[in-house]
Each structure stands twice: as structure tokens, then as C-alpha cells.
VEXSE-493049 format. One record per residue (C-alpha): x, y, z. Coordinates in Angstrom, 3 decimals. Example, Ala and Ser with C-alpha at 12.3 -4.5 7.8 and 13.67 -1.06 7.14 Angstrom:
{{12.300,-4.500,7.800}}
{{13.670,-1.060,7.140}}
This chain:
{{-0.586,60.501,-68.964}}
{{0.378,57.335,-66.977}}
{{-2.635,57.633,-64.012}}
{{0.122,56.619,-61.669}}
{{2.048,60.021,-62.292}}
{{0.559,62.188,-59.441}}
{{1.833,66.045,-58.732}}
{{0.873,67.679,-55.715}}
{{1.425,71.232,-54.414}}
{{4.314,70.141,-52.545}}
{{6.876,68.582,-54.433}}
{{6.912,65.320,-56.885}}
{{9.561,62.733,-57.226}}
{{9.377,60.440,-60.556}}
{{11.072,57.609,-61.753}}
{{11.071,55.585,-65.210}}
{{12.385,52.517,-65.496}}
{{11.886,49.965,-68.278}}
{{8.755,51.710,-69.459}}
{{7.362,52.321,-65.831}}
{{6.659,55.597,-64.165}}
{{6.630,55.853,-60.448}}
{{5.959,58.700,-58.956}}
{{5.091,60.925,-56.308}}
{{5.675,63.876,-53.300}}
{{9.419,64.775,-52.713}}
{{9.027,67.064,-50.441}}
{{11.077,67.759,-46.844}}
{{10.776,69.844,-43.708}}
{{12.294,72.879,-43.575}}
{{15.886,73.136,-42.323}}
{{17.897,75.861,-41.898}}
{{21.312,75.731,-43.227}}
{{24.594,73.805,-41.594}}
{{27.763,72.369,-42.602}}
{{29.569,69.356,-41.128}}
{{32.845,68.265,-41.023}}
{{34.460,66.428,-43.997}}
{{34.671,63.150,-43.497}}
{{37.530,60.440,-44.575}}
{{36.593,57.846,-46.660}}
{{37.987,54.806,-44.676}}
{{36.920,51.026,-43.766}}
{{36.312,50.736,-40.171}}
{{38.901,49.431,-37.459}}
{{37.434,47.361,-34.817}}
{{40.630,48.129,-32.771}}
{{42.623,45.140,-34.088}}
{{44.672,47.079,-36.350}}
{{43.077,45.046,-38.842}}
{{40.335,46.885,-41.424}}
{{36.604,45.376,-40.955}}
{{35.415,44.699,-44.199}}
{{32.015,44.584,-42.685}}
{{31.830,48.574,-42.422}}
{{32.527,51.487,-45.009}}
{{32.183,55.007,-44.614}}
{{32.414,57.039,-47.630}}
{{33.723,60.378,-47.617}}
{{31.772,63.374,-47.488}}
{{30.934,67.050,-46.289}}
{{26.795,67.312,-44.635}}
{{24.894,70.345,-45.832}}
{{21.318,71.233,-44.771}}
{{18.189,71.892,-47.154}}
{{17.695,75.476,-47.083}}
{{14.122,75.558,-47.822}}
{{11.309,72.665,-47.598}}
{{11.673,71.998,-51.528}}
{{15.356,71.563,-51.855}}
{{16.101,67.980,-50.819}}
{{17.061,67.037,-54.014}}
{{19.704,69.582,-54.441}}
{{20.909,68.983,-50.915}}
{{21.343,65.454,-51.072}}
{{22.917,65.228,-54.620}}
{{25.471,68.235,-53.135}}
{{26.478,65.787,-50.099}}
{{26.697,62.713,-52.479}}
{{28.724,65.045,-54.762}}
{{31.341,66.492,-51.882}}
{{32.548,62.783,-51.714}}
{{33.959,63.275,-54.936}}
{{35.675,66.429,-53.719}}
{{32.759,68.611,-55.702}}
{{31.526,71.602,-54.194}}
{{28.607,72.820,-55.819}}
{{26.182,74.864,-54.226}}
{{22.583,73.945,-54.036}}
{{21.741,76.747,-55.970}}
{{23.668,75.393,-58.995}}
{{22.105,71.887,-58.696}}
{{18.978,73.045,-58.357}}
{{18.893,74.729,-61.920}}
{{20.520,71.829,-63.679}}
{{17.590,69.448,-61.547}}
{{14.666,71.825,-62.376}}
{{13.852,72.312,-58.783}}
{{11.232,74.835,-58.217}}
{{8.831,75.548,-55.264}}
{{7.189,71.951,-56.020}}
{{10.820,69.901,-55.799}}
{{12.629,67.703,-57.668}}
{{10.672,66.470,-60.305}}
{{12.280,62.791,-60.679}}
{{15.416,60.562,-59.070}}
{{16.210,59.882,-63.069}}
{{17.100,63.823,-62.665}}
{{19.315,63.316,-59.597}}
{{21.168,60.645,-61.392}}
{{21.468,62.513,-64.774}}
{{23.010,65.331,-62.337}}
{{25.609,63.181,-59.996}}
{{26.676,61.438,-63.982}}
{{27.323,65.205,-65.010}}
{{29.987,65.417,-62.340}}
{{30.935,61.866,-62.068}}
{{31.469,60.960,-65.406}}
{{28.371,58.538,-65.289}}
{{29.193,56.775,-62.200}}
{{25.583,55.886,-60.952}}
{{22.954,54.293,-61.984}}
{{19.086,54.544,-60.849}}
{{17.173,52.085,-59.719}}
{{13.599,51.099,-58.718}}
{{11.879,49.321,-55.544}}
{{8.258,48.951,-57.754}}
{{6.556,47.467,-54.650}}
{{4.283,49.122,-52.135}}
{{6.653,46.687,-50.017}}
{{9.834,45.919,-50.718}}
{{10.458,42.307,-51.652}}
{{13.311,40.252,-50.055}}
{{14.852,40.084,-53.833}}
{{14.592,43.840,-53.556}}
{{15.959,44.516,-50.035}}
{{19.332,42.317,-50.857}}
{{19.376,44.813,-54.292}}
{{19.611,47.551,-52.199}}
{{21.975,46.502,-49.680}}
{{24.581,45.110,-52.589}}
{{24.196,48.069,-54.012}}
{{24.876,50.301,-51.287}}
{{27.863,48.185,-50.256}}
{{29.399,48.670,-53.882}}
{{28.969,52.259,-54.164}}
{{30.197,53.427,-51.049}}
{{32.893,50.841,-51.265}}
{{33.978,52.812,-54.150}}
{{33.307,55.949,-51.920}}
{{30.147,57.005,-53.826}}
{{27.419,57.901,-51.191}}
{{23.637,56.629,-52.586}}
{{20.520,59.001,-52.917}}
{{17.288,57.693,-51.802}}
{{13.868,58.916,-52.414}}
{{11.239,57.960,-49.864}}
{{7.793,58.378,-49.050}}
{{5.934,58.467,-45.244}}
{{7.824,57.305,-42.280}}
{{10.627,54.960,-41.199}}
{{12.093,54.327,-37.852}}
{{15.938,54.010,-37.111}}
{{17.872,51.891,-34.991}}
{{17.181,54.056,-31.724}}
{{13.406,53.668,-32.581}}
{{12.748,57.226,-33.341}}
{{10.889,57.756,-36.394}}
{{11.512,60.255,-39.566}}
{{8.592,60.948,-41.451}}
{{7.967,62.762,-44.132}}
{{5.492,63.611,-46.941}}
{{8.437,62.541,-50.149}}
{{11.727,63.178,-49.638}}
{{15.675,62.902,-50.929}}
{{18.591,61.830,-48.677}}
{{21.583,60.020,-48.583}}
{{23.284,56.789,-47.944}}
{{26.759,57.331,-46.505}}
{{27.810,54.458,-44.578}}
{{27.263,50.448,-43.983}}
{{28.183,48.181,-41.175}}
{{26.723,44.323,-40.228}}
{{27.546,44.120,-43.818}}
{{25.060,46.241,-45.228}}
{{22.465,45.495,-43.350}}
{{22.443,48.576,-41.254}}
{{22.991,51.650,-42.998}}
{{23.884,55.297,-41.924}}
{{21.674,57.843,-43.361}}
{{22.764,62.074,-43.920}}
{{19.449,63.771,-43.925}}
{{19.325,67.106,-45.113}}
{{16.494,68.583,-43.786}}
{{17.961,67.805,-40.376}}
{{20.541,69.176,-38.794}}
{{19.601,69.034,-35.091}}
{{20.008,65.220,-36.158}}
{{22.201,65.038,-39.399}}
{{22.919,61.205,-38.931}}
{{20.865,57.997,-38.096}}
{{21.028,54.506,-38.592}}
{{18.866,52.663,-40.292}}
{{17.606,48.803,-41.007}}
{{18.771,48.263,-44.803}}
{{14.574,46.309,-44.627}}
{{13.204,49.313,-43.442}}
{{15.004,51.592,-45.903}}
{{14.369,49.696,-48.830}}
{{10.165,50.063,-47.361}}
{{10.876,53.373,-46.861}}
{{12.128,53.722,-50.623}}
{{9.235,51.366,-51.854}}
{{7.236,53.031,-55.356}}
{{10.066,55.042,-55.804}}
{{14.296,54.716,-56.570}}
{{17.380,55.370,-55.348}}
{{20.632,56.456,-57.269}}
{{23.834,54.430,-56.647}}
């Protein structure tokens, strides 16, 4: 076995990529159910009655985590409802082999979105402990293309990260989801399932892409 493969009791998240595994805890706090409203797909208007191609929202419907373990399923459900797919967590969960430990790699939660997408995304890797500046401008293209096309990205990340308000959201390996740019993709809203006090937060598309470091998103 690859010695970088590590499970723990709480959850793991792999990823394989060109004949690399990263891996490692995927695990959230638990949140207690809650909806939000749907959400339009639309490019921002700065009041001008002209669109700002410098901010994109893509359509989509939140949904808490249930449980501590099912941030995969969550995320991949909000990512999905911007397609106009509701599918409950329940369902996802099977076809993602979530158990009591989580979601055992993003190559699932891509394999999953591509069921109901007809293979729209993709995964991808930050290998780094840190991302690199090659890495970071990855990230923020490929944000900017997929919700562009109106296709929210799922991010696994490991330990903490601080938003633009400078609170910070840590967490032992988690899944959430990218569902809106502005600055041009360099600030980036985030949907986190496994809070729904605080469903929405922006984010530094540098500190995501650390935040995402040794593991992968899906876009």
C-alpha cells in the first residue's frame, strides 16, 4: 500500500492522479439539516445595467450534512441541484460508499457528479503541502470556467482556513463547495454543508487552494 494512504476513524478522502495517491481525513462537524433558497444562475450587475464579467454565481439549492460523515454526499447534492438534480443524500451516499468513516476519495465525488452530468467534471490535484502560485491560478481558472458554465466545484480540504471577515473554519478533512467568484476569481464564495448557522463565506482563491493542498477538488 502507498505509505501515504492513511485511514483514520473519522473519515478518509483519497485522490489518484497520474499514478499518485493523496490521501487523508474527510471528515465534518455535525450539522443538523437545512435547506436554502434556490438560487439563479446569473452574472452580477454592478448597477450599470451592464453584466460584470468579473462575478458569477452559479445556480443552486444549500442543504446541510446530516451527520458528521456525510460531507461528501452533501456537497455533491448542492453541486448537483445546479443542474436541476435533486437527489437526496441518502442516494449519493450509496453510489459514493459513504459509511461512518466518509467519503473514501474526491475521484468518487467526481465519478458521482459525471453519473448525473454526463461527465461534466473533471478532478484535479493541489500535490503540495502548499499550494504553488502555478497551482493557485489552476484553481481559480478552473473555478471561473465551471461556474461560468453554472457547474458549482467540490473541494476537499484539510485543517483550517480563514475567510474574508477573518473568521476561521477548521476542520479535521472535509467536502464543500465552490458556488460563486468575484475580483475575477480571486475571491470565491464557499456553501459549507456542515454549517448552516453560516451556510456562505468568502474566501481568498490563495487560501483555498492551501486549504485544498495534498488533496483535489472536482470541477
Amino acid at each position: 500500500m502507498n505509505p501515504i494512504f492513511r485511514r483514520s476513524v473519522l473519515s478518509v478522502a483519497g485522490l489518484v492522479m497520474s499514478g499518485g495517491v493523496i490521501a487523508g481525513p474527510a471528515v465534518a462537524a455535525h450539522a443538523a439539516p437545512a435547506q436554502g433558497r434556490p438560487v439563479t444562475s446569473v452574472t452580477m450587475d454592478k448597477g450599470n445595467g451592464k453584466p460584470d464579467k468579473g462575478e458569477r454565481r452559479a445556480g443552486y439549492q444549500y442543504e446541510a450534512q446530516p451527520n458528521f460523515f456525510y460531507c461528501g454526499p452533501a456537497s455533491t447534492r448542492i453541486a448537483l441541484s445546479a443542474e436541476g438534480k435533486t437527489v437526496s443524500q441518502d442516494e449519493l451516499a450509496r453510489k459514493l460508499g459513504t459509511t461512518e468513516n466518509g467519503t473514501d476519495s474526491a475521484i468518487d465525488i467526481t465519478r458521482v457528479l459525471n453519473e448525473y452530468t454526463g461527465g461534466k467534471y473533471k478532478t484535479t490535484e493541489i500535490r503540495d503541502d502548499v499550494a504553488t502560485r502555478e497551482q493557485v491560478e489552476r484553481l481559480r481558472a478552473d473555478i471561473r470556467t465551471a461556474v461560468d458554465a453554472g457547474r458549482p466545484v467540490v473541494a476537499n480540504i484539510l485543517g483550517g482556513a480563514v475567510d474574508v471577515d477573518g473568521v476561521e473554519h477548521s476542520y479535521p478533512g472535509h467536502y464543500l463547495t465552490v458556488v460563486e467568484y468575484k475580483d475575477n476569481g480571486n475571491t470565491v464564495l464557499i456553501a459549507d454543508p456542515a454549517d448552516p448557522g453560516e451556510p456562505e463565506y468568502w474566501m481568498d482563491v490563495t487560501e483555498l487552494a492551501n486549504w485544498i493542498a495534498g488533496r483535489g477538488y472536482s470541477s
